[in-house]
N, C-alpha and C positions, 0 to 999 in steps of 0.2 A: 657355653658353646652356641656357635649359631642355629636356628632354625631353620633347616635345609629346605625344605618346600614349601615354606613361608616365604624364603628369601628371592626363592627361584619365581614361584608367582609373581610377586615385586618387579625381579628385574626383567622377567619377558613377557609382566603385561597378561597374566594367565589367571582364571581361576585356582583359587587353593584346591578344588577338587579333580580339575585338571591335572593338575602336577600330581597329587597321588597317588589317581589312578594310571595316571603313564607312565609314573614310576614303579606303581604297583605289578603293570603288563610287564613292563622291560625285567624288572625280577622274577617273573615268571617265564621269561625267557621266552615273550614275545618278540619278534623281530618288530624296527621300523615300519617298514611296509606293509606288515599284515596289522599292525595295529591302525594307520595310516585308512586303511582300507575298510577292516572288516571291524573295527571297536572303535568305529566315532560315535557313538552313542557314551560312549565312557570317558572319553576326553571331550564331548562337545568339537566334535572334527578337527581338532588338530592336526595342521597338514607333515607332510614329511620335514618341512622345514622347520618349523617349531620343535619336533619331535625330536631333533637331534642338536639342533640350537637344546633343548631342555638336557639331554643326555650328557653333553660334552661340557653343560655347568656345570653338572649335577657330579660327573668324574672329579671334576678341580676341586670342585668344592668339598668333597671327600675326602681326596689329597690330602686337602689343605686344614681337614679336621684331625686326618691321622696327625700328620705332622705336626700340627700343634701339641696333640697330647704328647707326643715325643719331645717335643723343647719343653715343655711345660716341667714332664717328667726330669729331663737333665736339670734344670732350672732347682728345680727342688729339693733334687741327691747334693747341690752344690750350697744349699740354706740360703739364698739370695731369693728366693721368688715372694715379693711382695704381693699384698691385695692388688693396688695401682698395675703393677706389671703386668699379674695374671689376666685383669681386667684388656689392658689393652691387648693381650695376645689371642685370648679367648673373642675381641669383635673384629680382629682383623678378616677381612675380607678379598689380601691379593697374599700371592706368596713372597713375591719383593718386599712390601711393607714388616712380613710376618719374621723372613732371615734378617732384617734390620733390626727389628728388637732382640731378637736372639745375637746378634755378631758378638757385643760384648761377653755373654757366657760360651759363647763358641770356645772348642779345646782350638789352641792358638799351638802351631812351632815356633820355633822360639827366638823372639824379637827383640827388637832395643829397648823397646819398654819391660818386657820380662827379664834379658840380664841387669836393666838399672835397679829392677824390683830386689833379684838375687843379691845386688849389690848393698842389698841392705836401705835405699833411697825413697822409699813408697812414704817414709816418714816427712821426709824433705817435701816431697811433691806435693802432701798435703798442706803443710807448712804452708805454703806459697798458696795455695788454695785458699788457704784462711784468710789470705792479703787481698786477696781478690773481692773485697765486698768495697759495696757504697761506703764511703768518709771509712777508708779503712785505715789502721795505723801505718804510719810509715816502718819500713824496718831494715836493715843491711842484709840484702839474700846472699852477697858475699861471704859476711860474719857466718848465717846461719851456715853456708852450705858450707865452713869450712869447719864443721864439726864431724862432718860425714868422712872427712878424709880418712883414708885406710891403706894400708898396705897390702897388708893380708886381704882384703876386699876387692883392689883392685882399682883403688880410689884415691889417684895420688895429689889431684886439685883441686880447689873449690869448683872452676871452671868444669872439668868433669862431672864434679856432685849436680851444681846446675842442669849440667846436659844432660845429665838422666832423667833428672825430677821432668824435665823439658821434654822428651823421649815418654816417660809415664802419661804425663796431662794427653801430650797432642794424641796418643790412643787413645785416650778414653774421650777426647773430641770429637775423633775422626770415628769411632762406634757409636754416636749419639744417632740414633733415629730419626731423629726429626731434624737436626743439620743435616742429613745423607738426604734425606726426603728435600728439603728444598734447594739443594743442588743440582739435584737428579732434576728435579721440574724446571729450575734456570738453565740446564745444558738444554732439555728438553725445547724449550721454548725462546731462549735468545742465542742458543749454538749456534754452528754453522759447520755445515760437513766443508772442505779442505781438501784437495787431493792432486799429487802432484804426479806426472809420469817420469820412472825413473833415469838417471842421466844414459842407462845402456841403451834405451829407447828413441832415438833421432827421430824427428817428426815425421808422421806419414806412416812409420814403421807399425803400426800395432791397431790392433781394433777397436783400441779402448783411447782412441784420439779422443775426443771430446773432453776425456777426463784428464786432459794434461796441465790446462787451470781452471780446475772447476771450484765453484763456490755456489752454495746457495744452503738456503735455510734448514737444520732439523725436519721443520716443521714443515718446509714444503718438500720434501724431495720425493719423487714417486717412488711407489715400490719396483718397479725394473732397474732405475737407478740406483738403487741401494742395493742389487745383489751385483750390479756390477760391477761397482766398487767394491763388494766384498770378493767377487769372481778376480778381479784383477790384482786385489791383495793377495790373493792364495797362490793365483800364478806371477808372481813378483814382477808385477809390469808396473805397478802402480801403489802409493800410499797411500793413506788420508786420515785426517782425522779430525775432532772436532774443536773451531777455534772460538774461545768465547771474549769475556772480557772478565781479565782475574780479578781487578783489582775492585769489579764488584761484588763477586763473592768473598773475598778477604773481608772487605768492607761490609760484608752482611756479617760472618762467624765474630769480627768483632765486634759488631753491635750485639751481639747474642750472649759471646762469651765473657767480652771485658766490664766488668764492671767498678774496679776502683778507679780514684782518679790520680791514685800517686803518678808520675811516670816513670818510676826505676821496676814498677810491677806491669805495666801498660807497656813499659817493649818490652818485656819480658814475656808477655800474652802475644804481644804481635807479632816475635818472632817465633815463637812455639807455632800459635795458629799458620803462619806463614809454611813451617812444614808440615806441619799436622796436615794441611791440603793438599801442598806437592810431594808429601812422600808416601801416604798414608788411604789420600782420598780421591784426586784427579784421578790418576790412570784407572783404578778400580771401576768410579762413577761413568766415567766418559768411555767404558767398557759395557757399563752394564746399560747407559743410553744409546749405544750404535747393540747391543743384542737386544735392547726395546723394538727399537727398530729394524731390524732383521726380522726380528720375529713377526712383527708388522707385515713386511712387506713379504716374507714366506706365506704368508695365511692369504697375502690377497693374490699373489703368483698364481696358489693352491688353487682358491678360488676359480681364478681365470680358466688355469686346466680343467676345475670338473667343469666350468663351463661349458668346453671346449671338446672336452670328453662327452659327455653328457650327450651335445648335438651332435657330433660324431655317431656316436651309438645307435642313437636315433633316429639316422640318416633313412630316408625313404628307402626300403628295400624295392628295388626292378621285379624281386618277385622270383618265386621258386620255378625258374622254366628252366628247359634244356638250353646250356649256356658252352660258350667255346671261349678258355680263357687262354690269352697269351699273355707270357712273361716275354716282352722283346730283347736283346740283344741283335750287336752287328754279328761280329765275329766267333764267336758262341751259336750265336743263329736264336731262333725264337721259341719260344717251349710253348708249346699248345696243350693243355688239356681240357678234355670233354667233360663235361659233367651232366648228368641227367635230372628231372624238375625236382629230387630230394636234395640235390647236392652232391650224391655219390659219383663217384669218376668210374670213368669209362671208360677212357683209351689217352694213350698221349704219343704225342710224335713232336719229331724236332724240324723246324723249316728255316730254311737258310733265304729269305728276299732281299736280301739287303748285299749280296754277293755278286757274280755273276749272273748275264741275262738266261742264264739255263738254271739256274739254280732257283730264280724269281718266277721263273715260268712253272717250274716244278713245284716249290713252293706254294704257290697260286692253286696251284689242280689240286694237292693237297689241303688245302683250307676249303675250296668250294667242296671238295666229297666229303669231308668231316662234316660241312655247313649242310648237305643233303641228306645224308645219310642218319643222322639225327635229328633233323627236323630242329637245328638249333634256332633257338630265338631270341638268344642275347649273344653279344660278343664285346667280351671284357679286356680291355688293354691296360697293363701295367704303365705308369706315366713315369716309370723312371727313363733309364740312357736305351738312346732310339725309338723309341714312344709315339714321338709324331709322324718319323718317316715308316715306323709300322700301321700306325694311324689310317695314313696317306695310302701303303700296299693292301690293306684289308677295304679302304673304299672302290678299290680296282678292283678288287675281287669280287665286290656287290655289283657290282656294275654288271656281272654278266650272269647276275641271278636271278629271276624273278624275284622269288621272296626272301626279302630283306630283313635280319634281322637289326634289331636296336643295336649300335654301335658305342661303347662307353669307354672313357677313358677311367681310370682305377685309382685312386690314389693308392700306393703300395709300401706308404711309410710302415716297416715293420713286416711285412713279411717275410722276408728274410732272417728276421727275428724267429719266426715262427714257424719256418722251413728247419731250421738249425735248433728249434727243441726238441725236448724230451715227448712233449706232445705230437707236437706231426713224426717223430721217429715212430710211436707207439702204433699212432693211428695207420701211418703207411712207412712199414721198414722196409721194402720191396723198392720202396721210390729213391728215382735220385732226387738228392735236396732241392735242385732246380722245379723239379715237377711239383714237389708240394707247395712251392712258391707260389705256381701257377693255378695251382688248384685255389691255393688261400683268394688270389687275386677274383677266379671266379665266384666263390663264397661270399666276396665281400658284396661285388656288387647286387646278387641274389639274398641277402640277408646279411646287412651289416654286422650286425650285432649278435647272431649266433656265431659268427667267426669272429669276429675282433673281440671276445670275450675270452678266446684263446691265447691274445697274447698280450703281453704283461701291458698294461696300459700307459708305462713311463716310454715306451719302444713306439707309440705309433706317432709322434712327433706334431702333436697340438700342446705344448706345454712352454713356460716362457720360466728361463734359467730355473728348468726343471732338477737341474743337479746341484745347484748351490742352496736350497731349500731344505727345510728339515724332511731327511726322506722318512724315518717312521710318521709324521704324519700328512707326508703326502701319499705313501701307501694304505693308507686308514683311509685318507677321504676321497683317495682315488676306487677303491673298494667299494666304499657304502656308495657311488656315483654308479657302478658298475652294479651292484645290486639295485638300488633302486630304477636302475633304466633297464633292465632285465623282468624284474616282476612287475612294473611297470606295462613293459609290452607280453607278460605271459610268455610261458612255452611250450610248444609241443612234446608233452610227454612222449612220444613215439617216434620223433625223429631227431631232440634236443640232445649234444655230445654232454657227455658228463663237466663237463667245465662251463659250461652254459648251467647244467642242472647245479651246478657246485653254487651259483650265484640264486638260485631259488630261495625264498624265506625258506628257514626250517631246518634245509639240505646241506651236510658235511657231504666234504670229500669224499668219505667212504660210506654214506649214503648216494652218494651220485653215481659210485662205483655199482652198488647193489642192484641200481633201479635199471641201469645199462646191462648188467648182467645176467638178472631177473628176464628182460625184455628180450636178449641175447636166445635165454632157454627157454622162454615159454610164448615167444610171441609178441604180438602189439598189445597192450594194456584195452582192453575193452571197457572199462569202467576206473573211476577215483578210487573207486574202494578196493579193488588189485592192489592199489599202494602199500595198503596194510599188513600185504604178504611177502611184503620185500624186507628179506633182514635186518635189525637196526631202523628199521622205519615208525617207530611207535605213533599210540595214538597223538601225542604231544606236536612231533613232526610232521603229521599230515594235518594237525587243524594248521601249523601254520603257511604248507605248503600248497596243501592241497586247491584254493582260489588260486593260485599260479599257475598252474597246469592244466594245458586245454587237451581235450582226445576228441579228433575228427571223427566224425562214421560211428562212434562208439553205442553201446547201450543207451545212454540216457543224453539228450542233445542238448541238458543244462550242465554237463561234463566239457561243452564244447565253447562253455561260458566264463565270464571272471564271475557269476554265481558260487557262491560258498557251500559245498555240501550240505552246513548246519543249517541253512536258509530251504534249501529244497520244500520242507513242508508247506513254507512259505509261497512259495510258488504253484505249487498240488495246489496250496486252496485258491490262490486267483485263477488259476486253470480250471477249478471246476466251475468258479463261480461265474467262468466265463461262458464254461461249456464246451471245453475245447481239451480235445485231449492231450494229454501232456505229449505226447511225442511229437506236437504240432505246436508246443508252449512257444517257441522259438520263433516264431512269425506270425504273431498277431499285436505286433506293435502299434497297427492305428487305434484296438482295442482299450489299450493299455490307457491312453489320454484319458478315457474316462474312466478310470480305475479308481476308489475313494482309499486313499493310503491310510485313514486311521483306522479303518476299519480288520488291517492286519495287525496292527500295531500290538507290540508283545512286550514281555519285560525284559527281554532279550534282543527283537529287531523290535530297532523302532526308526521313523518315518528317515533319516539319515540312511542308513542301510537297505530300507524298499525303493526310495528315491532311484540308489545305485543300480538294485537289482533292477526296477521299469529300466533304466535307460538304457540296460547292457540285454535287455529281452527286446528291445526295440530296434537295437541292432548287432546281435549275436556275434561274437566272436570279432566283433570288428579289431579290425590293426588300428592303432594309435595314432599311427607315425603317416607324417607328412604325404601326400603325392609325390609320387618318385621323379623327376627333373633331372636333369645331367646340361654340363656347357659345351657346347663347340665352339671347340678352338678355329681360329680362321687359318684360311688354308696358305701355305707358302710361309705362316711363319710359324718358326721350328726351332731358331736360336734365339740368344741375342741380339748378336748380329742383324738381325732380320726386321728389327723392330725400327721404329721412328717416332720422334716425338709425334704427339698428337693425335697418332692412330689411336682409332676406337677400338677395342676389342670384350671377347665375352670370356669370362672366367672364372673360378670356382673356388670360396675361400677356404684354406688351407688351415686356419691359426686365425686364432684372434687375440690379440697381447694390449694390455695396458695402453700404450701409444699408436694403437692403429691395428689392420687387418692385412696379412698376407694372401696374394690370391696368386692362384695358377693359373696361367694364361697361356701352356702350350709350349712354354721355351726352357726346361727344364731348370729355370730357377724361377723363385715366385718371388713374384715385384710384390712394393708394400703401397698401401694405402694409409698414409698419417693421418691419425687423428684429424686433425685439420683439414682433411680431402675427403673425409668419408660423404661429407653432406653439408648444405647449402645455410645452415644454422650450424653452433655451438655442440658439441658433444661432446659430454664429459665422462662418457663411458663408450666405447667402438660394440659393446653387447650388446647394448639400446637399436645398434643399428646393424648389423650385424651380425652373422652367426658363420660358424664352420660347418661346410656341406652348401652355403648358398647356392647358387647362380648369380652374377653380377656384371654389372658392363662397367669397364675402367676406358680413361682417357691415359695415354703413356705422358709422362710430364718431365723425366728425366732416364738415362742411361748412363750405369757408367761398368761400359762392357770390362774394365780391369780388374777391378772389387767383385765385377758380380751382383751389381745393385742396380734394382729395375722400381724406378717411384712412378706410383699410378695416382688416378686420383678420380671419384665416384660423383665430382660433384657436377665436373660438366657435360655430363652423363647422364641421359633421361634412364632411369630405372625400370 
C-alpha cells in the first residue's frame, strides 16, 4: 500500500516532517487556522493554503486506501487475485485508474456476455482465442461453433454460438484497463465537445444562443462553458457531446488486440472489437470524460466563488457608528431603520418619497429628525428597485443639514435571504421581515462580515453557475472560506452573534450558543480565561479558540490582541526586560525594533511565532481589512435607459467570473467588463485585476436595453 506522507510530501513540494506534524495537529483536532497561525514552528509555516491543499490529499488518498483494501478483499473471496493484480492495485494512485482494474471482478447484472456464458459458450470464446496468436493455425469457426448448438440451451445456430463467443470476448475487451485508459486520454485530448440547440428552440429564443453550433476542443473549453452545457442539457434546451475520430480508436484496439494473421479470425476480432466499443465502451468513456471535466470546471467555478466570497467578507467595514439604514421601495415606501455604534436597532419607521409631494415633504422631515436625533453618521441604501431615486431623495435631505453623514449605497444580494430565516426570526420576532432587511442592509455596511456570516454564502450572489456544481463541496469550501476570513479578522467576544462565533477555530454551534448565553447572564467577558467557564467550552476549545477572540477595555490589553494566551509569559518577559509595565505592553512598538528575538526563543515559541507576536504589539488590535471606499454613481442616471455609449462612469464590482467582472454602476442591472476590456495587456485571469468590493471607472461600449446587457469596458479608462 502506499506511503501516505511520503507521497503527499512529493506531490506538494513539502518536507516529510511537515506533512506529519500537520497531519499529526489536524488529528488532534486542530483547526486550519489555528495551526496556520499559532504551530508554524511545527510545520515550518505552512500557510493556510498548503494546509488544506495537504488535508483535502490526505482525505482522497485515504479513500482510496480503504477502497482498495475493499476490492482487494472481493478480488480474493472470488480466487482471481494475482501477485501482478495486487501489485498494480495496491500503486494505484487516482480512483478512475483504481474502478478500471477492478470493472472486470465487479458483480455484473446480467449481460450478453453472462447469458452466452449460461449458454454453455465461455468454451467457444476461448477456442477462438486460441486462434488469435501470431502464424496461428487456420481453423472453421463455423465447424467449431456448430458443436455448441443446443436446444435445450437455447442454441439453435452456429451463427448464434459465434455471437456469444463474440458477446463474451468484446467484455472482457471493453474491461481491460489499459484500453479504457487510452481511450479515456484520446477523447481527453483529440475530442471535441459538439452541441446543438434543440429544434423547439427558434433562433434568438433562449440564453444559451451561442451554444446552437458550438464546437471546440475538450482540452480548450473553459470551465463556465462547460457548466453551461451541462445547465442547458438539464433544462432540455440543448445537447452535446463529444465528437472524435472512430476509426482511430478502432484502429488502435486492433493493433492491440489482433494478432493472427488468418483473416476469417481478423474479421472476426474486427467485428467483435467494432462493438465491444460501440456498445460496451463509447457511451460509458465519453461519459466518464465530460464528468472529468465537469468536475474540472466545478473545482474552478468553486474557486472563483471563494474568491469572490473571500473579498466580499473582507470588504472594508465603514465602521461601527450610528448608522440610518434604508431598504427602498416605490410603492411599499422605504423602511428605515436606526441602528446605534454596536449594531443594535433603535427605532424604525416607514417613509413614503417617491409618492406624492406631501408625502416626500414628510418623508424628508422624518429622515432629517432620525439623522439629528441620533447623531447618525452613516447612511446605508439598499441598491436594489428604487435605490437610486432614493439615492437622489436622501442627497436632498443632506442638503439642509449641516452635518453630513457618509452616504453608501449597499449591495443587498441576500438579505432578503436573511430577513426570511430562522436566524433574523430568532434574533428579532417582533419585526416585520421588511425591517430586518433593513437592519441587515445597515450591518453590512458597518461590518461586512459579522452580518454576511449570517446568511448562507450560496444566497449572496458572487458565485458563477453556482447551482450546477457539486453542492457538497461547494458548501465545504465555501465554509472553510468563511472560516478562514473570520479568524482571519478575529472577533469580538462581547458583541460577536453566535453565527459569527460558530465560524471561530474551535467553536460548535452549541458552544457558540453557550458563550452568548454565558455573556446573556453574567455580563461582558472581562478576560480569555471566562472562557473556560462557559459550558462545553474545554481546555482543548479555548487553546484553539482562544487567539481569535479580542475583549476591548478588558483585564489584560494582550486579550485585546491576536497574542495567544500560551504566549503571555512571553511577552511578561519582554515587558520587563523593557521596563514597561505590562498594562502599557500594547504601545511600545518603536521599542520593539530593537528587541533580540533569540533571546526569547523556547522549545515551544520560537522566532516564527515572536516575529508574529512584535508585529501585532506594534499595532494592537489592528483591522486587517482594506480602507473602507464606496462609488458614486453619477447623477441623472438611474436606468438603462439613461445610459450612452461612451459615457464614463464610477462603479463597484459585483462578481468576478472566469470571462470577465460585472460591475454596478447605478442602473439596477450590472454591465459586464470582458475579459478583454479589463486592461490595456493580455489577462488570463480577471482576479489578477480585479476583485469584488472594488471601486472602478468603466467606459459604456455597448447596450442592449431588451436582454438587459450593459458591456463596459476598463481599458479606456484611466484607473
Amino acid at each position: 500500500m502506499l506511503n501516505i506522507p511520503q507521497l503527499l510530501a512529493t506531490e506538494i513540494n513539502l518536507k516529510p516532517h511537515q506533512v506529519q506534524n500537520a497531519l499529526s495537529l489536524l488529528a488532534e483536532g486542530a483547526t486550519i487556522p489555528f495551526i496556520a497561525r499559532y504551530r508554524k514552528e511545527r510545520t515550518d509555516e505552512m500557510n493556510e493554503v498548503q494546509l488544506r491543499e495537504l488535508a483535502d490529499r490526505y482525505t482522497y488518498l485515504t479513500e482510496l486506501e480503504e477502497r482498495k483494501s475493499v476490492i482487494l478483499s472481493a478480488i480474493a473471496q472470488l480466487g482471481k487475485l494475482t501477485d501482478e493484480l495486487k501489485a498494480k492495485i495496491s500503486s494505484c494512485l487516482q480512483k478512475t485508474e483504481l474502478e478500471d482494474l477492478y470493472l472486470p471482478y465487479r458483480p455484473k447484472r446480467r449481460t450478453r456476455a453472462t447469458i452466452a456464458r449460461e449458454k454453455g459458450l465461455e468454451p467457444l470464446a476461448k477456442f477462438i482465442k486460441s486462434l488469435n496468436v501470431k502464424n496461428g493455425a487456420t481453423a472453421s469457426l463455423e465447424e467449431e461453433a456448430a458443436k455448441y448448438i443446443s436446444e435445450a440451451k437455447g442454441v439453435k445456430t452456429a451463427e448464434e454460438a459465434l455471437k456469444g463467443a463474440a458477446d463474451i470476448l468484446a467484455e472482457e475487451v471493453a474491461e481491460k484497463a489499459e484500453l479504457r485508459a487510452y481511450i479515456r486520454d484520446y477523447l481527453l485530448e483529440e475530442g471535441v465537445f459538439v452541441s446543438r440547440i434543440k429544434d423547439d428552440y427558434p433562433e434568438g429564443t433562449t440564453k444559451f444562443e451561442m451554444y446552437r453550433n458550438y464546437q471546440i476542443k475538450v482540452t480548450n473549453i473553459a470551465p463556465h462553458n462547460m457548466l453551461a452545457l451541462c445547465r442547458g442539457e438539464t433544462e432540455k434546451v440543448l445537447s452535446f457531446e463529444i465528437a472524435f475520430d472512430e476509426d482511430t480508436v478502432l484502429y488502435y484496439l486492433e493493433s492491440k488486440e489482433i494478432k493472427t494473421k488468418v483473416r476469417t479470425i481478423r474479421d472476426f476480432y474486427q467485428a467483435m472489437l467494432k462493438d465491444a466499443f460501440n456498445r460496451l465502451m463509447k457511451v460509458s468513456l465519453m461519459g466518464e470524460v465530460i464528468s472529468e471535466i465537469k468536475v474540472y470546471a466545478d473545482m474552478e467555478s468553486i474557486k472563483t466563488f471563494e474568491t469572490n466570497l473571500r473579498e466580499l467578507l473582507l470588504s472594508a467595514p465603514a465602521g461601527m457608528k450610528p448608522t440610518l439604514a434604508i431598504d427602498p421601495g416605490f410603492r411599499t415606501g422605504c423602511k428605515v431603520a436606526v441602528l446605534d455604534q454596536t449594531g443594535k436597532f433603535l427605532e424604525y419607521q416607514a417613509v413614503f418619497p417617491h409618492q406624492a409631494a406631501e408625502q416626500r415633504a414628510k418623508a424628508a422631515q422624518t429622515v432629517k429628525n432620525l439623522i439629528e436625533k441620533y447623531k447618525i453618521e452613516l447612511i446605508a441604501i439598499g441598491n436594489g428597485t428604487a435605490s437610486r431615486e432614493t439615492e437622489e431623495f436622501v442627497t436632498q435631505v443632506l442638503e439642509t443639514i449641516e452635518h453630513k453623514p457618509v452616504k453608501v449605497m449597499v449591495n443587498e444580494s441576500g438579505a432578503s435571504i436573511y430577513s426570511a430565516s430562522s436566524v433574523a426570526l430568532e434574533e428579532f420576532p417582533d419585526l416585520d421581515i421588511t425591517v430586518r432587511g433593513a437592519i441587515s442592509i445597515g450591518r453590512r455596511l458597518q461590518d461586512p462580515l459579522a452580518e454576511l456570516v449570517k446568511i448562507d454564502p450560496k444566497s449572496i450572489g458572487v458565485g458563477q453557475y453556482q447551482h450546477d456544481v457539486d453542492q457538497k463541496l461547494l458548501k465545504k469550501k465555501l465554509d472553510e472560506t468563511v472560516e478562514s476570513c473570520v479568524n482571519y479578522v478575529g472577533v469580538d467576544l462581547n458583541m460577536a452573534s453566535k453565527e459569527l462565533l460558530t465560524s471561530v477555530s474551535g467553536i460548535t454551534a452549541t458552544v457558540a450558543n453557550n458563550i452568548v448565553a454565558y455573556r446573556n447572564q453574567n455580563g461582558a467577558f472581562k478576560n480569555r480565561r471566562q472562557l473556560l467557564k462557559v459550558p462545553k467550552l474545554g481546555p482543548k476549545a479555548f487553546e484553539q479558540a482562544a487567539g481569535f477572540l479580542r475583549i476591548r477595555g478588558g483585564d489584560n490589553p494582550l486579550d485585546n490582541t491576536a497574542v495567544h494566551p500560551e504566549s503571555y509569559s512571553v511577552v511578561e518577559a519582554i515587558a520587563s526586560d523593557l521596563s514597561v509595565p505590562l498594562n502599557q505592553v500594547t504601545q511600545i512598538g518603536e521599542k520593539l525594533k530593537k528587541t533580540n528575538l533569540k533571546k526569547y526563543v523556547t522549545d515551544s515559541v520560537g522566532e516564527p511565532t515572536l516575529r508574529d507576536i512584535l508585529s501585532e504589539l506594534e499595532k494592537p488590535g489592528r483591522d486587517p481589512r482594506a480602507e473602507f471606499k464606496y462609488a458614486t454613481f453619477r447623477e441623472g442616471i438611474k436606468e438603462i435607459r439613461d445610459l450612452k455609449v461612451g459615457m464614463e462612469l464610477e462603479g463597484m464590482i459585483t462578481n468576478v467570473a472566469n470571462f470577465g467582472a460585472f460591475v454596478d454602476i447605478g442602473v439596477h442591472q450590472d454591465g459586464l467588463v470582458h475579459i478583454s476590456q479589463l486592461a490595456d495587456r493580455f489577462v488570463d485571469d480577471p482576479n489578477k485585476v480585479v476583485k469584488v468590493g472594488q471601486v472602478v471607472k468603466v467606459q459604456v461600449l455597448e447596450i442592449n436595453e431588451k436582454l438587459k446587457r450593459i458591456s463596459l469596458s476598463m481599458k479606456a479608462v484611466k484607473q
